[in-house]
C-alpha positions in Angstrom: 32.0 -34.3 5.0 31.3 -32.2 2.2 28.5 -30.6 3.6 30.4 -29.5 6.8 33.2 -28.1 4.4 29.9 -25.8 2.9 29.1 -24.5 6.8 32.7 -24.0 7.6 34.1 -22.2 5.0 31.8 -21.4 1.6 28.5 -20.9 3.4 30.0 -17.8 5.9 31.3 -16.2 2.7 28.1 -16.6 0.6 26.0 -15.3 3.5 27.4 -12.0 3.2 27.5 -12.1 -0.8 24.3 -13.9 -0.7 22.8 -11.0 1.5 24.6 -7.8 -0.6 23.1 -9.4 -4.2 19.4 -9.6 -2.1 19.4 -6.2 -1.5 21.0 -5.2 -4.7 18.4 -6.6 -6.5 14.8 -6.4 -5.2 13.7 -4.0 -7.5 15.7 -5.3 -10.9 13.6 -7.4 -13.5 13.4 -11.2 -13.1 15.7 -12.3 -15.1 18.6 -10.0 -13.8 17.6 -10.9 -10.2 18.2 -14.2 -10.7 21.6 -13.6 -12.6 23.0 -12.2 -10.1 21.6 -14.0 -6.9 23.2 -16.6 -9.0 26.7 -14.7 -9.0 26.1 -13.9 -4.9 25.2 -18.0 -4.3 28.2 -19.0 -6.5 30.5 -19.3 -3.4 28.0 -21.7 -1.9 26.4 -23.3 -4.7 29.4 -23.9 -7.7 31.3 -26.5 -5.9 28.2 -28.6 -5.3 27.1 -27.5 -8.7 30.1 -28.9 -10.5 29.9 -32.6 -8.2 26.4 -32.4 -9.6 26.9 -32.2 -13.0 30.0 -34.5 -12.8 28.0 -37.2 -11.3 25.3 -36.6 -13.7 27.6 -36.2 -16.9 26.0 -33.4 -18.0 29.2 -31.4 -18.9 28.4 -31.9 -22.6 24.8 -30.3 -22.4 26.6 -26.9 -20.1 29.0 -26.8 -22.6 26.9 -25.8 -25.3 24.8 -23.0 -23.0 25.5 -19.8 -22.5 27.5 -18.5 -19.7 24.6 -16.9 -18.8 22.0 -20.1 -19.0 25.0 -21.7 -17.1 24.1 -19.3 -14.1 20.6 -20.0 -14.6 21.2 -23.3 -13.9 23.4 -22.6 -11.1 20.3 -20.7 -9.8 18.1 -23.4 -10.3 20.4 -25.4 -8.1 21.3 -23.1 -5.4 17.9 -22.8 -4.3 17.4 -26.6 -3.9 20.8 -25.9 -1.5 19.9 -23.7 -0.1 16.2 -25.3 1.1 18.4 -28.4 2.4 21.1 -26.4 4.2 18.6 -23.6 5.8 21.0 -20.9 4.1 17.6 -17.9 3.6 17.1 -18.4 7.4 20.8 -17.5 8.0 21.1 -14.7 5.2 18.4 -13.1 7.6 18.9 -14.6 10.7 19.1 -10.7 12.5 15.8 -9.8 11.3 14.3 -13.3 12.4 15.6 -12.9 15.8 13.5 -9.4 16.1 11.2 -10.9 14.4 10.6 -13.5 17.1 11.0 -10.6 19.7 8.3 -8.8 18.4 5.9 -11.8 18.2 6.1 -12.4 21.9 5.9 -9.1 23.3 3.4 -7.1 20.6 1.1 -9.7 20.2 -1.6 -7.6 18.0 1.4 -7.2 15.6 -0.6 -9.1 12.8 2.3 -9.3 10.6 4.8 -11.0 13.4 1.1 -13.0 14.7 1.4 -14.5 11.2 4.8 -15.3 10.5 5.4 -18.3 10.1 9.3 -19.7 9.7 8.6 -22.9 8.1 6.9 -20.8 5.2 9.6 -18.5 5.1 12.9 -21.0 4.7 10.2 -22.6 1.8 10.3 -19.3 -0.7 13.7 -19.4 -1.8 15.5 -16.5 -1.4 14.7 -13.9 -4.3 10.3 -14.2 -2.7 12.2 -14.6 0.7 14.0 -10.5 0.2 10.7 -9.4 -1.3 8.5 -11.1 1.7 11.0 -9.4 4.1 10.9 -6.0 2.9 6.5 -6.3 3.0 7.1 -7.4 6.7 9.8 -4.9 8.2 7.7 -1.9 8.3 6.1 -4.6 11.3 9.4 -5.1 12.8 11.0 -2.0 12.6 7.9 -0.6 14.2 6.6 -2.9 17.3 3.5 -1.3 17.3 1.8 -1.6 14.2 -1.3 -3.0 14.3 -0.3 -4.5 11.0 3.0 -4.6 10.2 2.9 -5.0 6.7 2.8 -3.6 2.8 2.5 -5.0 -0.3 5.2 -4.1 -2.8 3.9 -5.5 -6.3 0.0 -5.8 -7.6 0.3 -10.0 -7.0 2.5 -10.1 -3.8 -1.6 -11.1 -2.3 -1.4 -13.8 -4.5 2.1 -14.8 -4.7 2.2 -14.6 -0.6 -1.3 -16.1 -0.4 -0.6 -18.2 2.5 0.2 -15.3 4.6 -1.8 -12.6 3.5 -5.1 -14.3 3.4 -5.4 -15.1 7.2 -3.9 -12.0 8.2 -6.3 -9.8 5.8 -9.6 -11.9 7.3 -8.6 -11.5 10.6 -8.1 -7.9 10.3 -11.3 -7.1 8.8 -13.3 -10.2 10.5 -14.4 -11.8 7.2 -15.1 -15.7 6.7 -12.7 -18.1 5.1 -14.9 -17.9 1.8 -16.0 -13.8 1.7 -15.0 -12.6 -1.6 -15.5 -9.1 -2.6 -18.0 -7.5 -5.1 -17.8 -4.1 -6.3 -21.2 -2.0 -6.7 -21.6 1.6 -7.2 -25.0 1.5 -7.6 -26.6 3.9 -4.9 -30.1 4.0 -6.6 -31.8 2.3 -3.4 -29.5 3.8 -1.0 -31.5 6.4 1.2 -34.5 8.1 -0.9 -33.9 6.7 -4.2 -30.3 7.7 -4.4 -30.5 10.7 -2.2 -28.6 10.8 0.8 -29.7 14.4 2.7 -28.1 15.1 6.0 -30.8 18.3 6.1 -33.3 15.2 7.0 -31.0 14.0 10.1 -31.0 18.0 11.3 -27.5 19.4 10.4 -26.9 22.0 8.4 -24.4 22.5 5.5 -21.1 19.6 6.1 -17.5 19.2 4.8 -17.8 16.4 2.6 -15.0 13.8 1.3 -14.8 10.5 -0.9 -11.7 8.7 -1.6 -10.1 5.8 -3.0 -6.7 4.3 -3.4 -6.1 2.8 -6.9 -2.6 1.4 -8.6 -1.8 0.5 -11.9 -1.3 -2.8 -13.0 2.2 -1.7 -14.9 3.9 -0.3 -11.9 5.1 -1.8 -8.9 3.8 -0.7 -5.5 5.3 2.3 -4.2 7.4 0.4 -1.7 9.4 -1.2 -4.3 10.0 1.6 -6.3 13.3 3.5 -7.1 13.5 6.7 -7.9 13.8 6.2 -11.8 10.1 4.2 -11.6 8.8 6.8 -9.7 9.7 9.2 -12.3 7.9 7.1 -14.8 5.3 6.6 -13.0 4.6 10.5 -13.0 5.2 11.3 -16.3 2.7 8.2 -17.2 -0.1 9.8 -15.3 0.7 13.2 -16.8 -1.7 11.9 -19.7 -4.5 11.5 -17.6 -4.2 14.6 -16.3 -4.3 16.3 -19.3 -7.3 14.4 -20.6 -8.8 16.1 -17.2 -7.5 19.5 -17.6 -9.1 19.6 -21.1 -12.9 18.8 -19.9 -14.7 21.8 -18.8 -16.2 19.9 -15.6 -12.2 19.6 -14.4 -9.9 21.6 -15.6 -7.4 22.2 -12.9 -3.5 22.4 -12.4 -0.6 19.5 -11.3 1.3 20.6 -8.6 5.1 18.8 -8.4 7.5 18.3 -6.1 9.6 16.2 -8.3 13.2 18.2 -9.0 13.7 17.1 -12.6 12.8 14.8 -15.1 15.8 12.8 -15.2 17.8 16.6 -15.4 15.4 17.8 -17.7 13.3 20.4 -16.1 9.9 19.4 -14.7 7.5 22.2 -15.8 4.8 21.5 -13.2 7.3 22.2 -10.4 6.4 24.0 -7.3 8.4 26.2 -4.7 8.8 24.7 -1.1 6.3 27.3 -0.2 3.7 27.3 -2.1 3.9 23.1 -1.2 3.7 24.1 2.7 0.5 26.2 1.1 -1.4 23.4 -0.1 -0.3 21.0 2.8 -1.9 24.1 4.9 -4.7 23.7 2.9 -5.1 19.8 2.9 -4.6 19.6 -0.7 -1.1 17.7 -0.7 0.0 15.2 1.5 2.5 15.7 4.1 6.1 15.2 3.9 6.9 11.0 3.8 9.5 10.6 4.7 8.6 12.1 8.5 6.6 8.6 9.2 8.8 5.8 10.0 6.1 3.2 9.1 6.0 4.4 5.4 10.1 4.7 5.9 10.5 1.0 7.1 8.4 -0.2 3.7 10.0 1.6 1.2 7.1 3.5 0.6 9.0 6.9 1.7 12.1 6.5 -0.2 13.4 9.1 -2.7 11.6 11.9 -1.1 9.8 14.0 -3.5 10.7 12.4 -6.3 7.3 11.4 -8.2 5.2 12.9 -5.5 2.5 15.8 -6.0 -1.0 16.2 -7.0 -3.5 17.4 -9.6 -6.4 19.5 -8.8 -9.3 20.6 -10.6 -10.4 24.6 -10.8 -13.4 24.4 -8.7 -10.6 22.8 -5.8 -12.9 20.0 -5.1 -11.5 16.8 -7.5 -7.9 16.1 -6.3 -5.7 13.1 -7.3 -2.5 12.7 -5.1 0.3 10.9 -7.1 3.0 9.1 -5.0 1.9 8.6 -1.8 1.0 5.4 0.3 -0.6 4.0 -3.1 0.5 5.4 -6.5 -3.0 7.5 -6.7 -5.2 8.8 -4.5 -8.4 9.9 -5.7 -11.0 12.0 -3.7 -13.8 14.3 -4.2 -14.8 16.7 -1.9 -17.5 19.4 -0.9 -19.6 21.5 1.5 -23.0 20.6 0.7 -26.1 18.8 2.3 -26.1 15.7 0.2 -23.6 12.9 0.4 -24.8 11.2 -3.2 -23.6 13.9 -4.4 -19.4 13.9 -3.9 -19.8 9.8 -4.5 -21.2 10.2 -7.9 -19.3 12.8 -9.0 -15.8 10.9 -7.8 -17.0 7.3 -9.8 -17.5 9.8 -12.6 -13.4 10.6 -12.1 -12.5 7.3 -11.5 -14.2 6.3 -15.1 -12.6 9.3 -17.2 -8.9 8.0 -15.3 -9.4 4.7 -16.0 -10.6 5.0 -19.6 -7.1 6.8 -20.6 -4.7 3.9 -22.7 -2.6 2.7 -20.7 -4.1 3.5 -17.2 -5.8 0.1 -15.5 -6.6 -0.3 -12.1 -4.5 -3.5 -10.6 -7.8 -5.5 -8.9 -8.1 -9.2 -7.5 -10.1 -11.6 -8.1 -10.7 -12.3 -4.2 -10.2 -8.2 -2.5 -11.0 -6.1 -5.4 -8.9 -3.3 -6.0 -5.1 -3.7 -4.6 -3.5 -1.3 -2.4 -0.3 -1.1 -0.7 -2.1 -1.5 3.0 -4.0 -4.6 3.3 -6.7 -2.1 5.4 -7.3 -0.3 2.4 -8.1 -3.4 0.3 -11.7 -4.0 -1.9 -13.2 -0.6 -2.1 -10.2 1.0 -1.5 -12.4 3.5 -0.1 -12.8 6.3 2.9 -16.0 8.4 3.0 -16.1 11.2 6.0 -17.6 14.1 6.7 -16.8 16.7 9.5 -19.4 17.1 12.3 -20.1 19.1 15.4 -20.7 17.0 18.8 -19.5 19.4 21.2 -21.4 17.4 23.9 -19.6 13.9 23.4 -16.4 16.1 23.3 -16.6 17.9 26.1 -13.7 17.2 27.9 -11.6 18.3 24.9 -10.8 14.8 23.3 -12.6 12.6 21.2 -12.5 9.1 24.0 -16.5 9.8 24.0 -17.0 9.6 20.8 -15.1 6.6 19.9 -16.8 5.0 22.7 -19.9 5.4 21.0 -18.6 5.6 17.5 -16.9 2.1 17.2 -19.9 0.0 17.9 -21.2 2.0 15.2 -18.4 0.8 12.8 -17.1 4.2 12.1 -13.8 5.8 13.1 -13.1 9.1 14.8 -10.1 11.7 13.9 -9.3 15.2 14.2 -10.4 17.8 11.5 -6.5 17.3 10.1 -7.1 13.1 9.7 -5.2 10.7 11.8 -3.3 11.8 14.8 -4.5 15.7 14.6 -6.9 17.2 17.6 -10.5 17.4 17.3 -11.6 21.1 16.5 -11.9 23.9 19.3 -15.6 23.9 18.8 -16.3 19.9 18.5 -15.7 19.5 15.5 -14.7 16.0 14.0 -13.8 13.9 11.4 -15.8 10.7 10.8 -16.1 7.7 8.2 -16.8 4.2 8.6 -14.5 1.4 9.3 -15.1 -1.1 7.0 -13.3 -1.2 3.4 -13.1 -4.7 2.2 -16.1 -7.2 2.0 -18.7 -4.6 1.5 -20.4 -2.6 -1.5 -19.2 0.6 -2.4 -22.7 2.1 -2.4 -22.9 0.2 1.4 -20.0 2.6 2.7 -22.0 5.8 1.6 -25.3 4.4 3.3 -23.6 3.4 6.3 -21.7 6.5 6.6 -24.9 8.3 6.2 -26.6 5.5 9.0 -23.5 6.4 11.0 -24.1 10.1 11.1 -27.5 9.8 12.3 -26.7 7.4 15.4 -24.1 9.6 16.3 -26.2 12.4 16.7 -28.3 10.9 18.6 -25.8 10.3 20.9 -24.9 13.6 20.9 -28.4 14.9 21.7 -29.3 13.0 24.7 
């Protein structure tokens, strides 16, 4: 009887309390989340709270707590109510119904291909708002390939039983593969050298980059606009530790407003911004791309976005975007060894400035938002011409040949931009996770030759 008097009347009025608090709180500290998803549940959990306690004859004990360990307790108590009543698969019953929706008719949605609803009603709802805000981006967008972002350092590990066989499956690794990070390109091509001038081609447009996050920040889709903030000024430090060595130098460009209304003295004008997007040295407006929008990762557009570069243009570090950094080298030269080395140099300065570490796992190396982007965190490309495999004016040649290959094909612009008028195109290999640092340059350089002989025949 009691527990129908819950369904009927406290658990309708607790669902929509319940779901406000969720949302209210995803991005507050752990002990204020769980004050006040205390206060939302107390509808639905303070009436079998008090029969508890009554039976129990622990009055005495709650008496002497705080009003505030009271509502731990209450905590404590509503989630073991709401596990037997089924309440977290109510609170989000709209997004399980697109959810299933999305499962049946995207299959290669990996995010919907993996979850699981008996998992879910298990996490309690605090991990069940934070799981549901990692998968929306998945179905808010059917056709992610996907579906999903992390939005804290350990979400891999606190969400284990989801990420793992998603992230395997994606990038075809064994139960058991654990990642191993090596830099050392000393028997890579001749002794370290990687020379494109032996595979033919002249002088290349070449680019190394890695996505890095600090282990004291959440992940840019469970920021708010004050972290964000934070987050920039932090890295401010770094930046100047780069600006003073003569091998950097350089300049931070901002597109943050203010500083929390003071003013933000690396601010640039909207145009000079629309410059350096021109020029591929800042990243494009966020808040355009509804997968980025659906995570979180978008929000507060600019705020704590913008970029550092270095005076000879070729080190750049975008702040803000997909992962808090972004951190690339990049040249027009004849030997790939080159840009790598020089950007593990960067990484090493960054890294070495107090209060800048890198969040890593134990299992995928270094985190990132994306779980493609996991381990090496890396993409290494170069722009080539093959005006014979794109003769028909798109690229569907080339990633014919190209994906056997392991390497991906985009347009001189990146992802979603044409191919150049005379052929030209952008390509890297594939593979982040479960593979060598030093292995992405080789196969990179591997890839280039194979391609060209394509291209020749």
């Amino acid at each position: 009887m009691f527990s129908n008097i819950i369904r009927k009347t406290a658990k309708p009025a607790a669902r929509t309390f319940i779901r406000k608090a969720s949302n209210a709180t995803t991005k507050q500290p752990a002990n204020s989340k769980r004050l006040l998803y205390s206060l939302g549940g107390f509808g639905l959990g303070a009436a079998a709270t008090y029969s508890t306690m009554e039976q129990n004859n622990t009055t005495p004990r709650m008496a002497g707590q705080s009003i505030y360990g009271m509502l731990e307790s209450f905590g404590d108590r509503l989630d073991r109510i709401e596990e037997a009543l089924g309440v977290g698969l109510s609170v989000f019953s709209d997004e399980i119904q697109k959810i299933r929706a999305v499962k049946a008719s995207n299959p290669g949605n990996r995010a919907m291909k993996y979850f699981d609803e008996g998992y879910f009603a298990k996490l309690g709802l605090p991990l069940q708002q934070v799981f549901m805000d990692i998968v929306r981006t998945g179905f808010e967008n059917a056709d992610s390939g996907l579906g999903c972002y992390a939005m804290k350092p350990d979400d891999y590990e606190t969400f284990a039983d989801f990420f793992d066989p998603l992230i395997r499956d994606y990038h075809g690794a064994s139960p058991d593969a654990v990642h191993v990070t090596d830099w050392d390109i000393s028997d890579v091509g001749e002794n370290g050298v990687l020379d494109v001038t032996k595979l033919g081609l002249p002088t290349l447009s070449m680019r190394v980059r890695v996505g890095r996050n600090l282990t004291g920040f959440n992940l840019p889709g469970n920021m708010d606009r004050a972290e964000r903030v934070r987050f920039e000024k932090a890295m401010l430090k770094a930046f100047k530790k780069l600006q003073a060595m003569p091998e950097y130098g350089g300049q931070v460009y901002s597109l943050t407003p203010d500083f929390d209304g003071a003013k933000n003295p690396n601010k640039i004008s909207d145009a000079k911004y629309n410059e350096l997007v021109k020029a591929h040295v800042m990243f494009k407006d966020m808040d355009a791309d509804p997968y980025l929008k659906s995570a979180g990762i978008a929000s507060d557009w600019p705020y704590g976005r913008g970029c550092w570069q270095s005076d000879d243009k070729q080190c750049i570090i975008w702040f803000g975007e997909e992962d808090q950094l972004r951190i690339m080298c990049m040249k027009k030269g004849t030997k790939l060894n080159e840009v790598f080395t020089r950007l593990k140099g960067m990484l090493d300065t960054v890294e070495s400035i107090e209060g800048v570490k890198f969040a890593r796992s134990d299992k995928y190396g270094y985190v990132t938002s994306c779980p493609s982007n996991l381990g090496t965190g890396m993409r290494a490309s170069v722009h080539i011409k093959i005006p014979n495999l794109t003769s028909d004016g798109t690229d569907k040649k080339a990633k014919a040949i190209a994906g056997p290959l392991g390497l991906s094909v985009r347009g001189v612009g990146g992802e979603h931009t044409p191919i150049g008028a005379d052929g030209t195109v952008d390509i890297s290999p594939r593979a982040r996770l479960f593979i060598k640092e030093k292995e992405i340059i080789g196969a990179l350089y591997k890839g280039i030759q194979n391609l060209m002989a394509e291209e020749k025949k």
